[in-house]
MMTF fields as JSON, N, C-alpha, C and O atoms, coordinates in Angstrom:
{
  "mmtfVersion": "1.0.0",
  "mmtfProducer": "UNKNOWN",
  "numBonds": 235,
  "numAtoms": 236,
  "numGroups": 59,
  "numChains": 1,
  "numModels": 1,
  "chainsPerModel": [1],
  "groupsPerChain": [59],
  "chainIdList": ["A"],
  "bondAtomList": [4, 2, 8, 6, 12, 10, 16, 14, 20, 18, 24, 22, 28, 26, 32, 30, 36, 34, 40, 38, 44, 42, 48, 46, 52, 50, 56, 54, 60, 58, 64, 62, 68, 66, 72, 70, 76, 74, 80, 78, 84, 82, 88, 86, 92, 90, 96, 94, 100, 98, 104, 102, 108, 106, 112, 110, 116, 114, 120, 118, 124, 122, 128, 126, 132, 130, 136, 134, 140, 138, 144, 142, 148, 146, 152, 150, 156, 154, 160, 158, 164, 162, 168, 166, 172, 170, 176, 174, 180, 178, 184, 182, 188, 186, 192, 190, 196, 194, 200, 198, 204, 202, 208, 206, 212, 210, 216, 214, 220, 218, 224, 222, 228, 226, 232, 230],
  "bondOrderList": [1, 1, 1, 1, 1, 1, 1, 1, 1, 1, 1, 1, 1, 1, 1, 1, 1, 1, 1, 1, 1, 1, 1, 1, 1, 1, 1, 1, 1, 1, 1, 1, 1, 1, 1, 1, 1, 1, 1, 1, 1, 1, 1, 1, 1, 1, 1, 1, 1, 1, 1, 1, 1, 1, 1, 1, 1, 1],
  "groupList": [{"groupName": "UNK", "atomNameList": ["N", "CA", "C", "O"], "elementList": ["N", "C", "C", "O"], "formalChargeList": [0, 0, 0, 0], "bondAtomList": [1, 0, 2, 1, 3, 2], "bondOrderList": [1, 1, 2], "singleLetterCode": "X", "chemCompType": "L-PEPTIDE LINKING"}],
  "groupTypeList": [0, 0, 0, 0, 0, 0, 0, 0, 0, 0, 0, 0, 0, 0, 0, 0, 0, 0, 0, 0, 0, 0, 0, 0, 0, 0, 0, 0, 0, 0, 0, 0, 0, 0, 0, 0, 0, 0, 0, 0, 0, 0, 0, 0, 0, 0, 0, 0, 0, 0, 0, 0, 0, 0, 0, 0, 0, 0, 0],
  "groupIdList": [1, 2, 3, 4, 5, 6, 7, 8, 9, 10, 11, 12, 13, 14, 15, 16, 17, 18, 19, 20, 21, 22, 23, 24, 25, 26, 27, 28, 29, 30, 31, 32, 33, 34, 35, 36, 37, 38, 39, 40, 41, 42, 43, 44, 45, 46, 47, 48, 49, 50, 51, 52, 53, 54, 55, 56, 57, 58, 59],
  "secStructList": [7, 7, 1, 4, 4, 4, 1, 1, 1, 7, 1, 4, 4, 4, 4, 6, 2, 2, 2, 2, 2, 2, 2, 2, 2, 2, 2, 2, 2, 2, 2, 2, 2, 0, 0, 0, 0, 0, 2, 2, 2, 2, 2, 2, 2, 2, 2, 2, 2, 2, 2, 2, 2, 2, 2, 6, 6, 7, 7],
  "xCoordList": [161.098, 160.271, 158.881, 157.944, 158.714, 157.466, 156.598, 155.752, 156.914, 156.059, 156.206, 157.151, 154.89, 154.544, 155.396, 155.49, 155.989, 156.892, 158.196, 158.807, 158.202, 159.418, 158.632, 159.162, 156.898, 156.191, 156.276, 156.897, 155.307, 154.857, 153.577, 153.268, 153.035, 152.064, 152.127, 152.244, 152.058, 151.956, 151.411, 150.637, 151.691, 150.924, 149.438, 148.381, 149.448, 148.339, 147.319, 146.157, 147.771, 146.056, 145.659, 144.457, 146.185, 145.803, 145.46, 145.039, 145.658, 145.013, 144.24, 143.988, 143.434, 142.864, 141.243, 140.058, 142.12, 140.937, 140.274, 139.212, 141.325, 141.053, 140.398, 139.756, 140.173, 139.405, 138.432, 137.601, 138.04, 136.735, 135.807, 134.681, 136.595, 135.938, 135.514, 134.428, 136.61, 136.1, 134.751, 133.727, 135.171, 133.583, 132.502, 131.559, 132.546, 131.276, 131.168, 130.376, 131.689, 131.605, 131.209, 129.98, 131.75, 130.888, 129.916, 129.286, 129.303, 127.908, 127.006, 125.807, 127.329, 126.355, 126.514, 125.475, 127.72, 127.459, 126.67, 126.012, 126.256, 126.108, 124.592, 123.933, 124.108, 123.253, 122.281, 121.163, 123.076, 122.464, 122.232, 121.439, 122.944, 122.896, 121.62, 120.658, 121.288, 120.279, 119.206, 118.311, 118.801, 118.043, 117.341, 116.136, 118.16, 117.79, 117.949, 117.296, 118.948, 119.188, 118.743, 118.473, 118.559, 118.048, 116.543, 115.696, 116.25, 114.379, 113.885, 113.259, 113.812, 113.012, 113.353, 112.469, 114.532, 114.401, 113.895, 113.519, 113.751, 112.616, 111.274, 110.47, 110.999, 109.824, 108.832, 107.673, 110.258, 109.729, 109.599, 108.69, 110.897, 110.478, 109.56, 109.638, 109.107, 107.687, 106.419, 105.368, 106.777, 105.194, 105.544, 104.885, 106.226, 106.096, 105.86, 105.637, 105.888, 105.797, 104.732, 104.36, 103.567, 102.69, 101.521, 100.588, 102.155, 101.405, 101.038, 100.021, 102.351, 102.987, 101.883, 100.785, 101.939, 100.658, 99.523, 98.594, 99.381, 97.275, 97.214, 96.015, 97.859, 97.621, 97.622, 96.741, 98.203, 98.209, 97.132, 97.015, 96.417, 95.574, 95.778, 95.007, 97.512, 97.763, 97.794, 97.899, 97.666, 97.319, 96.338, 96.315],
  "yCoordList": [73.804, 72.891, 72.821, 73.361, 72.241, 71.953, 70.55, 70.078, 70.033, 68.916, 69.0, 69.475, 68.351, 68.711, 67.457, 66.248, 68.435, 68.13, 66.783, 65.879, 67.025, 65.911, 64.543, 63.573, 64.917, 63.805, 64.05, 64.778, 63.018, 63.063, 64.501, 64.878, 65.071, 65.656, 66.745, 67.265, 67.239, 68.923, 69.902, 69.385, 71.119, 71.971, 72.136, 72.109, 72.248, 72.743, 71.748, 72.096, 70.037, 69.073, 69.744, 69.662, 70.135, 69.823, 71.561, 72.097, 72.562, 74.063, 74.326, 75.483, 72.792, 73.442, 72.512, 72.702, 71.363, 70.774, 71.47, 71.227, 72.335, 73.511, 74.58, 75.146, 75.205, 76.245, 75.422, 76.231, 73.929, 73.629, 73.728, 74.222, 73.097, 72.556, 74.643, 75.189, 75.13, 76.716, 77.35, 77.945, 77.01, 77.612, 76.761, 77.387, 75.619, 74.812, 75.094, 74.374, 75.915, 76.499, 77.452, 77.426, 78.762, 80.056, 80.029, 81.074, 79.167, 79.209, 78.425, 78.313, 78.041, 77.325, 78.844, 79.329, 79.469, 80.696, 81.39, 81.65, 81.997, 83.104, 82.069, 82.717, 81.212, 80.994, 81.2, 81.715, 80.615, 81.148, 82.305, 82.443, 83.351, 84.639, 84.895, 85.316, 84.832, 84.763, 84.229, 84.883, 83.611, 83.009, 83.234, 83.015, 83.727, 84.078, 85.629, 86.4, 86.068, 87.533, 88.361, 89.478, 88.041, 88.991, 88.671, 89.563, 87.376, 87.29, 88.094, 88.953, 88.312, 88.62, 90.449, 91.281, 90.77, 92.647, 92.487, 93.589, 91.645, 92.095, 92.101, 92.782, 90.757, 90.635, 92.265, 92.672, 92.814, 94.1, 95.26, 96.088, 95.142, 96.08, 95.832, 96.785, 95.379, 94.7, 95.145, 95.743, 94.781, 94.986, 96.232, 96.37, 97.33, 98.731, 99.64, 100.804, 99.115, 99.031, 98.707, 99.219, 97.737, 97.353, 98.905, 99.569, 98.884, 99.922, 101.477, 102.119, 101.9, 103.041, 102.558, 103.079, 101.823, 102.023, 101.4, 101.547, 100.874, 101.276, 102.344, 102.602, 103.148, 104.857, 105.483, 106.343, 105.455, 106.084, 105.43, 105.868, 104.368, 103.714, 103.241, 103.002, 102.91, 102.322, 100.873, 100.218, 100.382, 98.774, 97.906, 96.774],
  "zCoordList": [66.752, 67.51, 66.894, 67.483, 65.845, 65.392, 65.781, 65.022, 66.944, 66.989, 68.429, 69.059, 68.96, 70.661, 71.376, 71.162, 72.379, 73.538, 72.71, 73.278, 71.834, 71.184, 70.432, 69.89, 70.654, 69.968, 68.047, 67.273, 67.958, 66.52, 66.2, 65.07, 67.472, 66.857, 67.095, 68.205, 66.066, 66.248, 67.386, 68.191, 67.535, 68.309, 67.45, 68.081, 66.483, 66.235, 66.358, 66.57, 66.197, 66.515, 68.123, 68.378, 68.788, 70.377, 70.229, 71.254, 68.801, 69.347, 68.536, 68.2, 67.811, 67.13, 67.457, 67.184, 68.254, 68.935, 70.523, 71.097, 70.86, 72.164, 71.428, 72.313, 70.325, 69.845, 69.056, 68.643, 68.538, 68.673, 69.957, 70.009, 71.063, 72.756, 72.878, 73.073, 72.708, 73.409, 72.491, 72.828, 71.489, 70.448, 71.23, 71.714, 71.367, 72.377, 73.563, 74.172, 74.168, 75.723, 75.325, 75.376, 74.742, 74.384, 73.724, 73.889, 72.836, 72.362, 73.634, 73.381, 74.568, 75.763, 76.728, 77.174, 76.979, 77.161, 76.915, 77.922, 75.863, 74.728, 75.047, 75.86, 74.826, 75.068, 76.423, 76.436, 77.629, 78.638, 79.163, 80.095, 78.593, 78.991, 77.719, 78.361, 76.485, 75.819, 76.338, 75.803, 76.901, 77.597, 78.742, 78.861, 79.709, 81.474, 81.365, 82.068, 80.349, 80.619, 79.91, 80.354, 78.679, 77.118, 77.057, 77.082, 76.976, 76.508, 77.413, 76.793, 78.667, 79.567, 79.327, 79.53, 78.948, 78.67, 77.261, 76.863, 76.44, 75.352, 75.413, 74.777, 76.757, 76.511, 77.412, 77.329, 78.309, 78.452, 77.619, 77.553, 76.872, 75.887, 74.834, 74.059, 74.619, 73.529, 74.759, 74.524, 75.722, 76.6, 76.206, 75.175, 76.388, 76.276, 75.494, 75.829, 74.111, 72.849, 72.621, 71.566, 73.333, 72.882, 73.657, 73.204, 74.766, 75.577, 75.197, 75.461, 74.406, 73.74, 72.647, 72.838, 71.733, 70.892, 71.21, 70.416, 71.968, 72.383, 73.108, 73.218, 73.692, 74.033, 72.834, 72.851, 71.793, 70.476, 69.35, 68.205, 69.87, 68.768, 67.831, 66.902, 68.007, 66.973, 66.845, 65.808, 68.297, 67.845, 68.194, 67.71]
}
C-alpha cells in the first residue's frame, strides 16, 4: 500500500507537509515559553550577578 487510501498520493506528501505545520507550532511554542518564561529568570539572574559584583567592586 504505497499510495494514500487507494489515491494517487502518497503517505509521505500529507507526512511531510504535517512535520512542516508541527515544526511551525513548536517554534511559536519554544518561543512563547522563551519569552514569558526564560527572559524574565535571566533578567534575574543578571540582576544578581550585577549585585554579586558591585559588593565585590568588580563592576
Amino acid at each position: 500500500m504505497s499510495s494514500f487510501s487507494g489515491g494517487v498520493t502518497t503517505w509521505g506528501i500529507p507526512l511531510g507537509l504535517s512535520i512542516i505545520v508541527l515544526s511551525f507550532v513548536l517554534c511559536g511554542v519554544y518561543s512563547y515559553v522563551a519569552n514569558k518564561i526564560l527572559d524574565p529568570l535571566t533578567q534575574d539572574a543578571m540582576k544578581e550577578v550585577e549585585a554579586i559584583a558591585n559588593e565585590k567592586g568588580q563592576y
